[in-house]
mmCIF file of the N, C-alpha and C atoms, coordinates in Angstrom:
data_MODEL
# 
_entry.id   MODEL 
# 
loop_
_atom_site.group_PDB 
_atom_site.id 
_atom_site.type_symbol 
_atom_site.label_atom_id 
_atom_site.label_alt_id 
_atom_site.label_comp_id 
_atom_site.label_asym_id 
_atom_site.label_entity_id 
_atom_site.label_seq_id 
_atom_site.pdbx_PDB_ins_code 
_atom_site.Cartn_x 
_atom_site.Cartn_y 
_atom_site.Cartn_z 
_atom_site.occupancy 
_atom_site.B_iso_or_equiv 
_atom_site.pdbx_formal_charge 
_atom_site.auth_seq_id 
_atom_site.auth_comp_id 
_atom_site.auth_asym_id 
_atom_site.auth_atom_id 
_atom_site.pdbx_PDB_model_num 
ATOM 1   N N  . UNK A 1 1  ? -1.395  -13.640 -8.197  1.00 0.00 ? 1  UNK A N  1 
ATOM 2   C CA . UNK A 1 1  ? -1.650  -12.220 -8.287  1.00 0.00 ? 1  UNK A CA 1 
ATOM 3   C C  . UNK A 1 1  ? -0.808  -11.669 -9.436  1.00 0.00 ? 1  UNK A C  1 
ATOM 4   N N  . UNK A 1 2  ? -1.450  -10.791 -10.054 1.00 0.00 ? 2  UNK A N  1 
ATOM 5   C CA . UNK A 1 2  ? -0.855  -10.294 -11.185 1.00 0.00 ? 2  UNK A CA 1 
ATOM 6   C C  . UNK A 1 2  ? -0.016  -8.611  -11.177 1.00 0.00 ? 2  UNK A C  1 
ATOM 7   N N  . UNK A 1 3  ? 1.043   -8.595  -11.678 1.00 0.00 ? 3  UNK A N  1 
ATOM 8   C CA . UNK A 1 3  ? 1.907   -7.523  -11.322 1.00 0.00 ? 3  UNK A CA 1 
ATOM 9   C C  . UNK A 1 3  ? 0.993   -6.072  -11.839 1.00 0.00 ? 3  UNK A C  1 
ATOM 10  N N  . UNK A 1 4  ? -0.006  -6.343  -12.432 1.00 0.00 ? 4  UNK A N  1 
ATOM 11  C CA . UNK A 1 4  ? -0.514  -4.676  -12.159 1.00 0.00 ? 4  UNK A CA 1 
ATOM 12  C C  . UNK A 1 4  ? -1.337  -4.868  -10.774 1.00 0.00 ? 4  UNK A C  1 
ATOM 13  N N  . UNK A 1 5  ? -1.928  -6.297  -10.410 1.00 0.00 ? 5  UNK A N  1 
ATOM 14  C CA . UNK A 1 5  ? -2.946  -5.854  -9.222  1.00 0.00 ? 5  UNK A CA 1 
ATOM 15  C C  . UNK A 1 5  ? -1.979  -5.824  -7.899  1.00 0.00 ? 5  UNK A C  1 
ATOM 16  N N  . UNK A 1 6  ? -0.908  -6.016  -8.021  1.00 0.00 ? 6  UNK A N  1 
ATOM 17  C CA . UNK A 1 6  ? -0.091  -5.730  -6.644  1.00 0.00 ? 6  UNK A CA 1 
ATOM 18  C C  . UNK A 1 6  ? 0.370   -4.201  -6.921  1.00 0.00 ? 6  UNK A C  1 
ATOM 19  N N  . UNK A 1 7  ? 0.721   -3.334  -7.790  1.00 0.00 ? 7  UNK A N  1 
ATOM 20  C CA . UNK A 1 7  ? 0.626   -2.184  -8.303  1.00 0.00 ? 7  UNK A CA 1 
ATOM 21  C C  . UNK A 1 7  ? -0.544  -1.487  -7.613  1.00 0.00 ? 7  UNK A C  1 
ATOM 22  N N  . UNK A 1 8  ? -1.481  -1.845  -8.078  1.00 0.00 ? 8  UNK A N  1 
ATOM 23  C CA . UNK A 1 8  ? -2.741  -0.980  -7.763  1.00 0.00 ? 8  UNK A CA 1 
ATOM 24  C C  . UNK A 1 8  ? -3.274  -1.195  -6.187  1.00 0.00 ? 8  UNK A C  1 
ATOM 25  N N  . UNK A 1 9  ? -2.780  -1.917  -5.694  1.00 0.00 ? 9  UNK A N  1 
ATOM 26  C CA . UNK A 1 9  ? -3.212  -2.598  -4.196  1.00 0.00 ? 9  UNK A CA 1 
ATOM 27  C C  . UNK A 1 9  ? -1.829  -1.329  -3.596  1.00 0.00 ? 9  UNK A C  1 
ATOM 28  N N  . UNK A 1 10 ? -0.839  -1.752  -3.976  1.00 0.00 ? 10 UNK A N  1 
ATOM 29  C CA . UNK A 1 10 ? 0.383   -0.782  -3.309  1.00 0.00 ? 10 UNK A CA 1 
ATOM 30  C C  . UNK A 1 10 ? 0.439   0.625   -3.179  1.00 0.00 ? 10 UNK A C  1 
ATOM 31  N N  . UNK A 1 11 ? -0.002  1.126   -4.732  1.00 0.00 ? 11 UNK A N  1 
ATOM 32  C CA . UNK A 1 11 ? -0.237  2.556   -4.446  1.00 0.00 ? 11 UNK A CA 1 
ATOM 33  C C  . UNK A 1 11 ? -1.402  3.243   -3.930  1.00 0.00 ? 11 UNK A C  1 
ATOM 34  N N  . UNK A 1 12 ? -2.606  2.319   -3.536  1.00 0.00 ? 12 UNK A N  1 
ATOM 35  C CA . UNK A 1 12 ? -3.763  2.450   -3.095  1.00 0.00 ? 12 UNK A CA 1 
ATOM 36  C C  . UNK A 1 12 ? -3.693  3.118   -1.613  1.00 0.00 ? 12 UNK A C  1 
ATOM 37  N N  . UNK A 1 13 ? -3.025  1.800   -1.274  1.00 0.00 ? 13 UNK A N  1 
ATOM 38  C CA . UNK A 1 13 ? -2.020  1.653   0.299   1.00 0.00 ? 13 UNK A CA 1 
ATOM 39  C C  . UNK A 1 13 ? -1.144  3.271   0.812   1.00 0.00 ? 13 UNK A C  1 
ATOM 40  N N  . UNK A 1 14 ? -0.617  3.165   -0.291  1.00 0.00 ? 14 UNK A N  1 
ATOM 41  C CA . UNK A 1 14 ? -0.051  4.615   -0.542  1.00 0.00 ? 14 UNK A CA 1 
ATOM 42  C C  . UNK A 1 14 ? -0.554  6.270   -0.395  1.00 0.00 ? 14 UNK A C  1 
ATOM 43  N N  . UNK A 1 15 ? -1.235  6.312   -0.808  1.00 0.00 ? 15 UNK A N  1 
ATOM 44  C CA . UNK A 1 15 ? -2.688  7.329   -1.483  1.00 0.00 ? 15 UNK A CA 1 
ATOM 45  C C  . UNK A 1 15 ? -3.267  7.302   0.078   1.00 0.00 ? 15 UNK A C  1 
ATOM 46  N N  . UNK A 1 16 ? -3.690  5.995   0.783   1.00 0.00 ? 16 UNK A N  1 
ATOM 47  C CA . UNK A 1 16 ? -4.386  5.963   1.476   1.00 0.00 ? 16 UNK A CA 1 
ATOM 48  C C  . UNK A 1 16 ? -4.086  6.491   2.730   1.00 0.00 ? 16 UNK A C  1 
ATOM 49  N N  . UNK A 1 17 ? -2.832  6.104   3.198   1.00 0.00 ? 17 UNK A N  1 
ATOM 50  C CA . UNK A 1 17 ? -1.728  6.814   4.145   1.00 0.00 ? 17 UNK A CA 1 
ATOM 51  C C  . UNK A 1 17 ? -1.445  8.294   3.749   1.00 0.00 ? 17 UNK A C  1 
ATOM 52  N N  . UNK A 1 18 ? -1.411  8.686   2.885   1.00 0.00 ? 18 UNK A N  1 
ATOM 53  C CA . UNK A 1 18 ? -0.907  10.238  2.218   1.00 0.00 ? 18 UNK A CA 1 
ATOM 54  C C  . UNK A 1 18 ? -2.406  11.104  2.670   1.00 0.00 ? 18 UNK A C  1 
ATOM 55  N N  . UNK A 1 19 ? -3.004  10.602  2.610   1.00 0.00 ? 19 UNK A N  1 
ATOM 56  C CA . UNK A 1 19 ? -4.725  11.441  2.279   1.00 0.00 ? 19 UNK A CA 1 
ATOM 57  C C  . UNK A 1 19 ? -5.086  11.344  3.479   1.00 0.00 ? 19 UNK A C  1 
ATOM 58  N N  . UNK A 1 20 ? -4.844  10.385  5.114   1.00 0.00 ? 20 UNK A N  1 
ATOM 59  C CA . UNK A 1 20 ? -4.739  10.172  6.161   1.00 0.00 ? 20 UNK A CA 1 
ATOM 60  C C  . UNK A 1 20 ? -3.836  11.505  6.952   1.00 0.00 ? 20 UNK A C  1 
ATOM 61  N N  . UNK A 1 21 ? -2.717  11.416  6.251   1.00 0.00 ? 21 UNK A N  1 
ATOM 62  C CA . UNK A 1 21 ? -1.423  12.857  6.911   1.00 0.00 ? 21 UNK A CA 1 
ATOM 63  C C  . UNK A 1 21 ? -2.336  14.384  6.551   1.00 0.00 ? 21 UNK A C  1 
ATOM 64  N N  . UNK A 1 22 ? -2.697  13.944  5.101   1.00 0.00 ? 22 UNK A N  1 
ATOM 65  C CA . UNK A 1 22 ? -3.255  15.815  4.818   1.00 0.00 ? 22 UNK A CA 1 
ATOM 66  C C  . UNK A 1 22 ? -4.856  16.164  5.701   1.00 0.00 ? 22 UNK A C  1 
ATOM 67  N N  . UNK A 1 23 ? -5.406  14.935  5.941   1.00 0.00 ? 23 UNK A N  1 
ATOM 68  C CA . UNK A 1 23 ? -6.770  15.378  6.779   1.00 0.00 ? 23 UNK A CA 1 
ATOM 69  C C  . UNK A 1 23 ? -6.423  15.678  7.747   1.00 0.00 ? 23 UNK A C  1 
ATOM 70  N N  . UNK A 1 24 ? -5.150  15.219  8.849   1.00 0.00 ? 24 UNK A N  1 
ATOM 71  C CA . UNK A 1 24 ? -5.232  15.114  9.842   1.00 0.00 ? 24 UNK A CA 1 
ATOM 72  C C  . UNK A 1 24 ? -3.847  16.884  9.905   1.00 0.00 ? 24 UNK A C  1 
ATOM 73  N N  . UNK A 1 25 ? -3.789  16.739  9.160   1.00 0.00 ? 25 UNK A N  1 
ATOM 74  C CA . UNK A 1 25 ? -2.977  18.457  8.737   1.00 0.00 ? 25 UNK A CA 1 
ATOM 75  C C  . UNK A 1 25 ? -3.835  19.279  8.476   1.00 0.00 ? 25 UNK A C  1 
ATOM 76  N N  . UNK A 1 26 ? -5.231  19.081  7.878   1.00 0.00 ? 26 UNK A N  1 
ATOM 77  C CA . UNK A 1 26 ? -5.976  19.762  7.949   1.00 0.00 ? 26 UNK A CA 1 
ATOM 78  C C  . UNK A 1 26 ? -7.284  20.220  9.086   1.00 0.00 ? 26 UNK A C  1 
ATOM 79  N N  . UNK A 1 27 ? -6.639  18.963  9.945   1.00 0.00 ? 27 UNK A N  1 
ATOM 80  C CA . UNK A 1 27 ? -7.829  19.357  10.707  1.00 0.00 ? 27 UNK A CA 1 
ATOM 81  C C  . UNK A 1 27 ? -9.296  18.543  10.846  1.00 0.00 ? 27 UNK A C  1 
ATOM 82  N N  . UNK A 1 28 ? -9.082  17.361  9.851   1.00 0.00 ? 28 UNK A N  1 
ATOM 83  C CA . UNK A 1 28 ? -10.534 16.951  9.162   1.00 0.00 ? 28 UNK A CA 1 
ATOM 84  C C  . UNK A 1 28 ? -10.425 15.624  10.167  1.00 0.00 ? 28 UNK A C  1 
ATOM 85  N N  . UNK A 1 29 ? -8.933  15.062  10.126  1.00 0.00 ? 29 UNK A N  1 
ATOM 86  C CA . UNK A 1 29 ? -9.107  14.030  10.966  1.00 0.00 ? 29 UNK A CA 1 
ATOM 87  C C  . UNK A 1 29 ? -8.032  13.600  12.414  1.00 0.00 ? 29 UNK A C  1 
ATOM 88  N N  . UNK A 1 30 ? -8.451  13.646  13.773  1.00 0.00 ? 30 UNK A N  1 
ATOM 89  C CA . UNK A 1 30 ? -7.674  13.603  14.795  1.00 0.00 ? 30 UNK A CA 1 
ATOM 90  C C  . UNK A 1 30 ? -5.816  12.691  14.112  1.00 0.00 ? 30 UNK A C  1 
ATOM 91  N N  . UNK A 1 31 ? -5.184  13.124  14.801  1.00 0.00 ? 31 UNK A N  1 
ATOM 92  C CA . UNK A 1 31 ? -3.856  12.499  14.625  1.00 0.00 ? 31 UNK A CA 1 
ATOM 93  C C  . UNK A 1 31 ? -3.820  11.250  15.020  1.00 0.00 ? 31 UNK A C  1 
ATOM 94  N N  . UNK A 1 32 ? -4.122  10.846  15.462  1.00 0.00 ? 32 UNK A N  1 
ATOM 95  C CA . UNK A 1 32 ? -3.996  9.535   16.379  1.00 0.00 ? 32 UNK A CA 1 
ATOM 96  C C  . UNK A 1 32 ? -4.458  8.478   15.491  1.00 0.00 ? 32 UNK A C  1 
ATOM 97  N N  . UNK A 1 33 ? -5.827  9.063   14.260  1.00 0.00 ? 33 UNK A N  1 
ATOM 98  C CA . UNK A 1 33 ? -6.402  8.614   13.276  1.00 0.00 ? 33 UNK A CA 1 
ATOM 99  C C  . UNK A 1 33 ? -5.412  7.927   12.591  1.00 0.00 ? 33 UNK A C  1 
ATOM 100 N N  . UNK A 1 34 ? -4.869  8.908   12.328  1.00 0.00 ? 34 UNK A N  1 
ATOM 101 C CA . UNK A 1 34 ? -4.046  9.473   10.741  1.00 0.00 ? 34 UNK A CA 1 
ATOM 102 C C  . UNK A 1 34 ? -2.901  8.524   11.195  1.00 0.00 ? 34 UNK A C  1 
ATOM 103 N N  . UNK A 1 35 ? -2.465  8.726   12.679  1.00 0.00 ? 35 UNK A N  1 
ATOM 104 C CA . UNK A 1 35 ? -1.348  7.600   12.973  1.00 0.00 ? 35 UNK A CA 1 
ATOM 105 C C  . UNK A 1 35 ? -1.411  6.618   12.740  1.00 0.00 ? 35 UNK A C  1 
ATOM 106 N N  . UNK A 1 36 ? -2.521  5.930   12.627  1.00 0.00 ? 36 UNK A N  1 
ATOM 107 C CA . UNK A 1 36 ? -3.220  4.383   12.639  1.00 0.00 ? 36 UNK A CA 1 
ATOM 108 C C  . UNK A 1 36 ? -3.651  3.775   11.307  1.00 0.00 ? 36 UNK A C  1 
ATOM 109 N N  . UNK A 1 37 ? -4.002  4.815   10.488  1.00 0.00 ? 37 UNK A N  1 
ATOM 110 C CA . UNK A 1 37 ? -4.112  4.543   9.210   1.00 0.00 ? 37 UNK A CA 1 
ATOM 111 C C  . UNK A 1 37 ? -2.472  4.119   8.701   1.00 0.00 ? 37 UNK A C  1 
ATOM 112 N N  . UNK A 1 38 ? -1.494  4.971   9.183   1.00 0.00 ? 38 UNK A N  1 
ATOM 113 C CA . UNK A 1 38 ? -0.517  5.253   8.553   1.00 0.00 ? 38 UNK A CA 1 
ATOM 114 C C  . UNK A 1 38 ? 0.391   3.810   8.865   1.00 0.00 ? 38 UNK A C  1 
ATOM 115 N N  . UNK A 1 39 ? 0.501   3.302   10.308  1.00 0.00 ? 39 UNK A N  1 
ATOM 116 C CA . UNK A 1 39 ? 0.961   2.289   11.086  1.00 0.00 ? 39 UNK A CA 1 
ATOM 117 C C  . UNK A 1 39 ? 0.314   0.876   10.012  1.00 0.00 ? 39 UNK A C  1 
ATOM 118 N N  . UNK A 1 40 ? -0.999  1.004   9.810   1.00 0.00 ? 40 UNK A N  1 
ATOM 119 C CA . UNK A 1 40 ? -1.489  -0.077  9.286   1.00 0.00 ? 40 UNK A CA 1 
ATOM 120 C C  . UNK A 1 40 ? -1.304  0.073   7.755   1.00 0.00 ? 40 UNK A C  1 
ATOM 121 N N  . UNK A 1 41 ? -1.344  0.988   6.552   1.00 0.00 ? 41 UNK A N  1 
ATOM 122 C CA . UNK A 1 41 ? -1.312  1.100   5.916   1.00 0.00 ? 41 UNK A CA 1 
ATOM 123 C C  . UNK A 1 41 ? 0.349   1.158   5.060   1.00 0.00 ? 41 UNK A C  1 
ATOM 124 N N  . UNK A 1 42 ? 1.277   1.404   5.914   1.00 0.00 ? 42 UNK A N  1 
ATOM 125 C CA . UNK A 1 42 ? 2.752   1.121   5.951   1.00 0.00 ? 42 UNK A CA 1 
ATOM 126 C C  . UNK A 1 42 ? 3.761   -0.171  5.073   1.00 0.00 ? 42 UNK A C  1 
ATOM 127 N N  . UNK A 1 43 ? 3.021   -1.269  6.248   1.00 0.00 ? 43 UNK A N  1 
ATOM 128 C CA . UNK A 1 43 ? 3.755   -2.631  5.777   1.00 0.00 ? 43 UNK A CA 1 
ATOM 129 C C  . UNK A 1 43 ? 2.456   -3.083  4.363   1.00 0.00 ? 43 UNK A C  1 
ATOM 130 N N  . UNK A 1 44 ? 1.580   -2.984  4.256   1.00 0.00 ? 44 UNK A N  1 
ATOM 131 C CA . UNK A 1 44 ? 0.557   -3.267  2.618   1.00 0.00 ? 44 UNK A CA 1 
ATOM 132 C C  . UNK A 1 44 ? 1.518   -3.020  1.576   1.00 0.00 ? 44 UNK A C  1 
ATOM 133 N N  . UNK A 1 45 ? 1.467   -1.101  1.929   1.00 0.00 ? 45 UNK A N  1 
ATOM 134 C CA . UNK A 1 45 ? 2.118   -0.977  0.934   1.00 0.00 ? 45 UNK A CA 1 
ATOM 135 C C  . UNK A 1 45 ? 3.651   -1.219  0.639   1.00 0.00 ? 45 UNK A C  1 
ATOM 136 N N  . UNK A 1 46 ? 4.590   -1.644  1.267   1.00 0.00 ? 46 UNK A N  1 
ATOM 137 C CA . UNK A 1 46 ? 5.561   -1.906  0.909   1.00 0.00 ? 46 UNK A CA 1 
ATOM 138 C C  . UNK A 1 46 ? 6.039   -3.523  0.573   1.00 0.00 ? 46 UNK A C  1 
ATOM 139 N N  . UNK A 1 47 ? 4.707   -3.992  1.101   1.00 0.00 ? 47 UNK A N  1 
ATOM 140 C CA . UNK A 1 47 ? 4.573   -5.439  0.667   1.00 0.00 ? 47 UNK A CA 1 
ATOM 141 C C  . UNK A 1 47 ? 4.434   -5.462  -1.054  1.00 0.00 ? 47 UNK A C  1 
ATOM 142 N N  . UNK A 1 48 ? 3.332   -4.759  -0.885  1.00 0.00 ? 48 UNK A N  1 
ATOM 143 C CA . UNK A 1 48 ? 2.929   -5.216  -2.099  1.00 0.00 ? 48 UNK A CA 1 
ATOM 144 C C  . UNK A 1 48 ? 3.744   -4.030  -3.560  1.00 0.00 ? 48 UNK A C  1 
ATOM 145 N N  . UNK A 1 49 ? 4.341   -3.149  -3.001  1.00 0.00 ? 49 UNK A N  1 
ATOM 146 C CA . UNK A 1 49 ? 5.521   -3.158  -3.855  1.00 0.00 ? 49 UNK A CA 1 
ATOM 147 C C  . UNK A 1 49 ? 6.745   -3.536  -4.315  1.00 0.00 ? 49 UNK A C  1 
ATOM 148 N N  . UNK A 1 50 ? 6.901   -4.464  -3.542  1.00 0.00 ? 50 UNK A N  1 
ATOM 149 C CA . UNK A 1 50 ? 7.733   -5.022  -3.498  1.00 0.00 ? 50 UNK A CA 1 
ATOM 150 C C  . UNK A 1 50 ? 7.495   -6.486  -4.669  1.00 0.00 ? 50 UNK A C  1 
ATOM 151 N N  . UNK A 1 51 ? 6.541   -6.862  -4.404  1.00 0.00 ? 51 UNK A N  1 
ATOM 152 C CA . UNK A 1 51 ? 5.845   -7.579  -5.303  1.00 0.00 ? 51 UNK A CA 1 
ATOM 153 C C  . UNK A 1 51 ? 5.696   -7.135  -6.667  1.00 0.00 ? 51 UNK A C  1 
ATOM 154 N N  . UNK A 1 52 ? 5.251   -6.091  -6.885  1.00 0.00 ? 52 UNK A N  1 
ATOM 155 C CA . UNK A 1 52 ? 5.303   -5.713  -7.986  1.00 0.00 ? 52 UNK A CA 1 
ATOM 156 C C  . UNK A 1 52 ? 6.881   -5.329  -8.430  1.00 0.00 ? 52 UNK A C  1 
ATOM 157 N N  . UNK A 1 53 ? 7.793   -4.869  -8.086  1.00 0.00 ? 53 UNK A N  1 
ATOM 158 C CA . UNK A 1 53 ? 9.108   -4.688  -8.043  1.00 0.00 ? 53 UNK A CA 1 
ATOM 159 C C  . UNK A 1 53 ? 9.174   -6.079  -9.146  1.00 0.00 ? 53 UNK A C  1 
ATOM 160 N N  . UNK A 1 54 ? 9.568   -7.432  -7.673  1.00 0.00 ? 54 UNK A N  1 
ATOM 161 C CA . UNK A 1 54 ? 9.854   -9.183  -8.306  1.00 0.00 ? 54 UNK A CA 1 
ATOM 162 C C  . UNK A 1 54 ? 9.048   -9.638  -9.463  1.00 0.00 ? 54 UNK A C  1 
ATOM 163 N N  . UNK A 1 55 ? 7.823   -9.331  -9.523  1.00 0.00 ? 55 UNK A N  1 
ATOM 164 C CA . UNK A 1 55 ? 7.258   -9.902  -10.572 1.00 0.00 ? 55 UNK A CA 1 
ATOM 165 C C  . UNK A 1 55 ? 7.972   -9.847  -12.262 1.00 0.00 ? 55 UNK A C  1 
ATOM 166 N N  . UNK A 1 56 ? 8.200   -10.694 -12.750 1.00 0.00 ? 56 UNK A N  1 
ATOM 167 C CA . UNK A 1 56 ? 8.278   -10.725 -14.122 1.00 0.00 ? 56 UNK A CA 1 
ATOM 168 C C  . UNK A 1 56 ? 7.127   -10.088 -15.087 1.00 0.00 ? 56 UNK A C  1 
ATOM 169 N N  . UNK A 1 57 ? 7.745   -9.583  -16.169 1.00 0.00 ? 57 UNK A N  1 
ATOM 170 C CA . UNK A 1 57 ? 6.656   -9.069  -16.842 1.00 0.00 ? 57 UNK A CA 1 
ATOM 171 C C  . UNK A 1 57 ? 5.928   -10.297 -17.772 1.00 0.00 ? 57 UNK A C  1 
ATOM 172 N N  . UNK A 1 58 ? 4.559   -10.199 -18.202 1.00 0.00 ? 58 UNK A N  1 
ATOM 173 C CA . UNK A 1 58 ? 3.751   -10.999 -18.835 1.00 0.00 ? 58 UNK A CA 1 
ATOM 174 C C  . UNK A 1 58 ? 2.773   -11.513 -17.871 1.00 0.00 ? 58 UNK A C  1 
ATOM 175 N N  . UNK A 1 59 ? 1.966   -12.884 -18.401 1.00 0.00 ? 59 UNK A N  1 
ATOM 176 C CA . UNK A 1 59 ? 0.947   -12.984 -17.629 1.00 0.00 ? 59 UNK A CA 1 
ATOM 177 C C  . UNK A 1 59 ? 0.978   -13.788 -16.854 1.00 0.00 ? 59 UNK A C  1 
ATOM 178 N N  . UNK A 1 60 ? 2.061   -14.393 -16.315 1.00 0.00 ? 60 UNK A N  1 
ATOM 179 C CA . UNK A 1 60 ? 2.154   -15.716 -15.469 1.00 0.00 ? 60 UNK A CA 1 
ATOM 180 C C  . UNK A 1 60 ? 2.092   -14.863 -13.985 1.00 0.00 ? 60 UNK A C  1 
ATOM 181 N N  . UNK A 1 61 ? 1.541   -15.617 -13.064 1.00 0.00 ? 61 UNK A N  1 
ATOM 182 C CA . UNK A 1 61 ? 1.451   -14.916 -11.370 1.00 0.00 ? 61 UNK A CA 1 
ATOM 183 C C  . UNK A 1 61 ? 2.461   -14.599 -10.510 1.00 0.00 ? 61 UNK A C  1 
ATOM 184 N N  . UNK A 1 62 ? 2.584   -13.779 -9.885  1.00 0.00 ? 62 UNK A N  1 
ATOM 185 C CA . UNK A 1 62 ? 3.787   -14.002 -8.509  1.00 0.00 ? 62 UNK A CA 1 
ATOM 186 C C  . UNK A 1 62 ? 3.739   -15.348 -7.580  1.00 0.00 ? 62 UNK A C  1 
ATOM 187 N N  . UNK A 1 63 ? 4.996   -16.016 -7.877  1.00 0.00 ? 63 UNK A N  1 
ATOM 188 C CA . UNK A 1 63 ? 4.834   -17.160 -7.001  1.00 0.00 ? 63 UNK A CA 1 
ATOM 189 C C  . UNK A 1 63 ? 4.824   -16.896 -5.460  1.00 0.00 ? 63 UNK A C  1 
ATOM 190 N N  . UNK A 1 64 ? 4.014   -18.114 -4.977  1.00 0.00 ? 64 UNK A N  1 
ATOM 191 C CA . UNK A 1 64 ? 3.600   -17.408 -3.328  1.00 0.00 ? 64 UNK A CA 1 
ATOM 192 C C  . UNK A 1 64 ? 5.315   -17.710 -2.737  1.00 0.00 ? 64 UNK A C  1 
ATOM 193 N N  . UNK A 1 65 ? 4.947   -16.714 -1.690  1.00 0.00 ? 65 UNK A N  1 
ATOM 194 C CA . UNK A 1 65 ? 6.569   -16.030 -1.316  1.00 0.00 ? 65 UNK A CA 1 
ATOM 195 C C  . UNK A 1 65 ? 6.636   -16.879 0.317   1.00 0.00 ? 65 UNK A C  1 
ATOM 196 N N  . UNK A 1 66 ? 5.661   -17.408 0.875   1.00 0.00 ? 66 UNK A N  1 
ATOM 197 C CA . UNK A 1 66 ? 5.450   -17.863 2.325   1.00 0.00 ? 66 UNK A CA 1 
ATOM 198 C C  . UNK A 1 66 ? 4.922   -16.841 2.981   1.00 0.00 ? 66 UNK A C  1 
ATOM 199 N N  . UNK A 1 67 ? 4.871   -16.780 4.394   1.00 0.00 ? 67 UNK A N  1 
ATOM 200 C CA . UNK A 1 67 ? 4.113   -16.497 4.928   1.00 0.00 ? 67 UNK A CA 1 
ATOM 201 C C  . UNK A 1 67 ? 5.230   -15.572 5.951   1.00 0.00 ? 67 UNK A C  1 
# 
């Protein structure tokens, strides 16, 4: 995986949880929703920033980290 696509996967993750809190502040989507998005959408994104964090710059991949 390449350090912009763990970037774009992370802040996606991000965005996705954020836009989950304002529907459910607005009214558009039950809380419980918004909780669940947020619960699941949580550890992605801090995975995969984190990844992008370690990665070296250029084009070689993130070595796999285990499991």
């Amino acid at each position: 995986m390449k350090k912009q696509t763990s970037l774009v996967i992370g802040l996606a993750a991000g965005i996705i949880a954020v836009a989950a809190g304002l529907l459910a502040a607005l009214g558009y989507l039950p809380v419980w929703a918004a909780e669940l998005v947020a619960v699941v959408m949580f550890p992605a994104f801090v995975i995969f920033i984190a990844l992008w964090w370690n990665a070296k710059p250029g084009e070689e991949d993130i070595p796999f980290i285990g499991y």
